[in-house]
N, C-alpha and C positions, 0 to 999 in steps of 0.2 A: 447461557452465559452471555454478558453484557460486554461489547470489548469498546473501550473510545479509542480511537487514535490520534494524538495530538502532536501538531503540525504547527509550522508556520515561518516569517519570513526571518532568514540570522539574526541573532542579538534581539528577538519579540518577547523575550522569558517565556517559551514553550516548555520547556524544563521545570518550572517555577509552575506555571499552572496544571500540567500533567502531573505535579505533586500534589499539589494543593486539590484537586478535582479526584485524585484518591485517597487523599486524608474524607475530603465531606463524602466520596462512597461508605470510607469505614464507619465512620461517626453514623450516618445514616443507617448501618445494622447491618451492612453486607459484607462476605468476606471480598476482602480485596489487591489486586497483586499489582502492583507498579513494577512497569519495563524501564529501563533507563540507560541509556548508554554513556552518562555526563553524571558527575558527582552533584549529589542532593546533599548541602552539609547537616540540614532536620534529618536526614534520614540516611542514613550512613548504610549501606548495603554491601555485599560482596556477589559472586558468581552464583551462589548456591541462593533460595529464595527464605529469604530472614525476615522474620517479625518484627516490625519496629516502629508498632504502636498497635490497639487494640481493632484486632481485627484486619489490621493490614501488614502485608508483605513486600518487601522490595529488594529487586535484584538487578544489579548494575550489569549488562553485559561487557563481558573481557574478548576482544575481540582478539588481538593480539595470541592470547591463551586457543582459542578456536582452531585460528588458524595454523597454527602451531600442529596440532593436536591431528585436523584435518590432515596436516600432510605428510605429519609420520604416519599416519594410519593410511595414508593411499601407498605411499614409499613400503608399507610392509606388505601389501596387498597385491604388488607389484613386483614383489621382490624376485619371483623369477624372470621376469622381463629384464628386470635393471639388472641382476647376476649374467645374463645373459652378454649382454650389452658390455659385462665388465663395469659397469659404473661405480662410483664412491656413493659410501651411503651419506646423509646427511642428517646433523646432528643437531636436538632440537634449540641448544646454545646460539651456534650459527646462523639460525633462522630469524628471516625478519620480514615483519607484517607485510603487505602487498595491498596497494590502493584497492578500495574493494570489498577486503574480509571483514572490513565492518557491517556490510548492508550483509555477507554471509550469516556473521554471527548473529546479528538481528532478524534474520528471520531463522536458526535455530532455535534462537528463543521462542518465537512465535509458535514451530512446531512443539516443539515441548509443550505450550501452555494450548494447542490444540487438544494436545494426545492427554493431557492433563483433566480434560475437559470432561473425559470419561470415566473420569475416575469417581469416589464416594469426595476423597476431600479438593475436589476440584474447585477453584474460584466463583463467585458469583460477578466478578465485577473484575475485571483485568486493562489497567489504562498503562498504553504502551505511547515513549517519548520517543516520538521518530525523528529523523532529520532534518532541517530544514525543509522549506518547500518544498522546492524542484526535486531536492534526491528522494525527497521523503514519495513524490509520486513517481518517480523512476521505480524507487525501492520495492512500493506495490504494486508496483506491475511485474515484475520481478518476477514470482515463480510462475505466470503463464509465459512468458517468455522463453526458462528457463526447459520446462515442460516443452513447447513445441519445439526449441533445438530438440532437444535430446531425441525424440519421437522423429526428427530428421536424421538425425546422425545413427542412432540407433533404434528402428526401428523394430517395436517387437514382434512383427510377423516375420521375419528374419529370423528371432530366436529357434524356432521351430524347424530351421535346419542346422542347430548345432553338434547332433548326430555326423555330421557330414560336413564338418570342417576341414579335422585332419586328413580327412581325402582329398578337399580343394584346397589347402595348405598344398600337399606334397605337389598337385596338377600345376599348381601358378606359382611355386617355387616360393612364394612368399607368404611370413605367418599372419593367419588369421586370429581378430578378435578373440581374447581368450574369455573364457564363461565367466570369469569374475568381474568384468569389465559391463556383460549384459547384467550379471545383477546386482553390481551396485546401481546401475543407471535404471533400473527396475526401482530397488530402495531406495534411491534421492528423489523419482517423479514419483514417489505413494509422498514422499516426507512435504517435496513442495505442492501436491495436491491438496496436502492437510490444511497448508496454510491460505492456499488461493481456497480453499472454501472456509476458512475462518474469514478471510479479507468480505469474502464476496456474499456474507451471513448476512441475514434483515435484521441481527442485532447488534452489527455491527458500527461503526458511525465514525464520521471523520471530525475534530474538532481544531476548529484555527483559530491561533495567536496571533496576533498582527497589533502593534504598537499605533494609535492613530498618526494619519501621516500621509502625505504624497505619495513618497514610495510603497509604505505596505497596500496603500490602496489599489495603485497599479500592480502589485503582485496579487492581491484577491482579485482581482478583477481577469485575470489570466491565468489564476490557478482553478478558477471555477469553471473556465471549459477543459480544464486538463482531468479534474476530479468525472464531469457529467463522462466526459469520453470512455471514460475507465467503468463507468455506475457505482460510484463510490460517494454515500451520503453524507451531508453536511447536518450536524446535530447543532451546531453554534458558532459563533463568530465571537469570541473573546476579544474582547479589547484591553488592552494590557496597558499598564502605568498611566490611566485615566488620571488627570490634574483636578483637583478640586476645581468647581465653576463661579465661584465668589470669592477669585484671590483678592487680594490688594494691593500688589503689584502690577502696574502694568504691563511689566514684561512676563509674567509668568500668566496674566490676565489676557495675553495675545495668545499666547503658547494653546492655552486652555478652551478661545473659540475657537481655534482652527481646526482642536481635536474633538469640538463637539460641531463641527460643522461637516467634518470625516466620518463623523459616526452617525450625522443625521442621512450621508448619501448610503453607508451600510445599511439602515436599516432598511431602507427604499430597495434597496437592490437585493439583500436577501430576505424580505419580507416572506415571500413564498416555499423558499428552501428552507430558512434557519432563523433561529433567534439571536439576536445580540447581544450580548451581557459585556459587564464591565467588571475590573480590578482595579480598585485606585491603588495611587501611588504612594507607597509607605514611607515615603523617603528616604528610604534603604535598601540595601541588598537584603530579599530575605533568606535568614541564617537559623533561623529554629522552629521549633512546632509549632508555636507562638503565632509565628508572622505568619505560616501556613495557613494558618488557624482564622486567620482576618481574613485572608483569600479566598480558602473554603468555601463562603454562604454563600461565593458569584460562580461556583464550578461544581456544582454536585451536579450526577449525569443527569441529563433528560431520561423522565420517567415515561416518557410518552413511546409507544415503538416507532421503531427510527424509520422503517421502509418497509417495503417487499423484498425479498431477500435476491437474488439473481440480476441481471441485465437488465438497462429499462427500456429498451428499443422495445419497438409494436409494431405488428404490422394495420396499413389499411387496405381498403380496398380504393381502387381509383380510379375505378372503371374500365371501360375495354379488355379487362381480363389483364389488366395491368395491376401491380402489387407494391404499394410504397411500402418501402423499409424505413422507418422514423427514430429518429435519435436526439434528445432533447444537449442540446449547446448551447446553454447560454452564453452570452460576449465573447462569441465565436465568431468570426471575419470572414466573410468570403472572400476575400481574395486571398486568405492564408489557409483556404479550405483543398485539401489535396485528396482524390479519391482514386483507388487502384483496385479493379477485378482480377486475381488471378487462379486460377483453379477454381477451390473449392473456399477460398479468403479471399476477404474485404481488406483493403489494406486504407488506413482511414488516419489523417495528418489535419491537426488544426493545431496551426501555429508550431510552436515547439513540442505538441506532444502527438507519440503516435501509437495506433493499436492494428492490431492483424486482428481478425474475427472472424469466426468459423461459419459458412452461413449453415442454416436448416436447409433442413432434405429441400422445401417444395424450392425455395431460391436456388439452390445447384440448379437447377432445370432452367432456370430464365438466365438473359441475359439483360446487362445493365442499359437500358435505354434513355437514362437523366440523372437530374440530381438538382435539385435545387435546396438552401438555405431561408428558410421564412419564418416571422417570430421564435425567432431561437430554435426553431427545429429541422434538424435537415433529414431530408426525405430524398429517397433511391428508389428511384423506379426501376423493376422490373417487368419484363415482359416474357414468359412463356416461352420456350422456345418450341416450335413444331418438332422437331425430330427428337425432342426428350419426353415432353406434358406426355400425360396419356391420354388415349383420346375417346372422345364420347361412342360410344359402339351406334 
């Protein structure tokens, strides 16, 4: 299965092209499902996944409905805790969304269209409208995150002395974790492992919107070391509401080099990552399949494979028995480059974005002796540690 994820900076029409880039899947022969969290008026969808055109499917997610749904089901799950407690139950009228449950309910969707995946009539082609920029790589990073809390808070080699609660319940006068608590936090890190390995698939691909411009420029240009940090690939750089380039206004004939003097530093700079394409400007909001229809020919997915599927760090060798750890950052800053060892994670900061990463067996054993930033790659030395490496007999 084919998944695109399309991105990009507020008000760039990622919504608009995330439609348009699943109408040219359908057309192209493949079944195809459009995620959408923002009304498409060509494509009018509800919660459940509707057909609404040949071959394709689109389903708006109801976040509001999720959350809802989420918390009478945890409030019943619960129920003897909160009887306990004496508590008022709460009623699903009363309830109201929480900043938040939209990035939940979007990635329920995503597991859905995981688990879907197995199925006989699963998608071939599934292009999901994510958030904005920055939430949209918060959002993805999201269930590994989500995963190592829980594996802190509840850890399951713990579960293995649930026989021998209510003994230390009675010893420490206070009550223990009850077993419906270890497995739902069991069934939500199987549901967000579904997705962090949808996210983190070699079919997977990340695709941005960006209006030409000053500002969108300065947001690709620092959402591309926030994507490399994560290993999250760039399939295209969409350029959105492109001006014809032989107006006859001067004012709209300024407008139109600036935006082809912004797409001529794009392609320099994603030459190696990703291709550029364009959408011009309809001179309209588009409102029907129609307009869709025009947009299509610059957004059908890349046929090419997108990547390797996994992480792209590597290691080298560096001599003296020294071991660089490599991590490709493009328009990454060293002086906004932050680097923390502690245990058994790497805790790793560029700029506004950050990741924890788990090292391999043979890096547990060393400890960090550098780091340096060079052609967009930064490299961690390690060094062996004597009282761990094993040693040559």
């Amino acid at each position: 299965m084919r998944t695109v994820l399309v991105t990009g900076p507020g008000g760039a029409g990622r919504t608009t092209v995330a439609a348009a880039t699943a109408l040219a899947s359908a057309r192209g022969g493949r079944r195809t499902l459009l995620i959408t969290t923002d009304a498409v008026p060509a494509l009018p969808a509800g919660p459940e996944p509707a057909e609404v055109a040949e071959r394709l499917s689109c389903v708006r997610v109801d976040s509001s409905a999720h959350f809802r749904a989420e918390l009478l089901g945890l409030q019943e799950r619960a129920s003897g805790v909160l009887d306990l407690l004496g508590a008022n139950r709460l009623d699903a009228e009363e309830l109201t969304e929480l900043p938040g449950s939209a990035e939940l309910a979007l990635l329920h969707a995503l597991h859905r269209v995981a688990a879907g995946d197995r199925s006989e009539d699963g998608h071939e082609v599934v292009v999901v409208d994510l958030p904005p920029l920055t939430d949209a790589l918060a959002l993805l990073a999201l269930p590994g995150q989500l995963r190592r809390y829980l594996r802190r808070l509840l850890p399951q080699e713990r579960q293995a002395a649930r026989a021998l609660r209510p003994v230390l319940a009675q010893l420490a006068g206070v009550p223990m974790p009850a077993q419906w608590l270890y497995e739902a936090a069991a069934r939500k890190d199987t549901e967000l492992a579904a997705v962090q390995a949808l996210i983190e698939d070699g079919a997977t691909t990340v695709r941005l919107v960006a209006e030409p411009g000053l500002a969108a420029d300065e947001a690709l240009s620092s959402a591309r070391t926030g994507l490399a940090l994560h290993g999250l690939r760039v399939d295209s750089v969409v350029a959105s509401r492109v001006l014809p380039r032989h107006a006859g206004d001067p004012w709209f004939a300024d407008l139109a080099a600036r935006q082809e003097k912004c797409l001529d530093h794009w392609r320099q700079e994603w030459a190696q990552d990703a291709s550029v394409r364009e959408t011009a400007h309809l001179g309209r909001e588009p409102r029907t399949v129609e307009d869709l229809a025009l947009l299509a020919e610059d957004c059908a997915p890349d046929e090419r494979t997108p990547g390797h599927a996994g992480d792209p760090w590597w290691t080298e060798d560096a001599g003296d028995g020294v071991i660089a750890w490599c991590l490709p950052l493009p328009g990454a800053v060293k002086e906004e480059l932050q680097l923390v060892r502690r245990g058994d994670e790497l805790f790793l900061t560029a700029g506004p974005f950050h990741r924890i990463v788990r090292l391999e067996s043979a890096l547990r054993r060393c400890t960090v002796s550098g780091a340096a930033l060079t052609g967009g790659v930064l490299r961690v030395r390690f060094t062996p540690d004597p009282a761990l490496w094993p040693r040559t007999p």
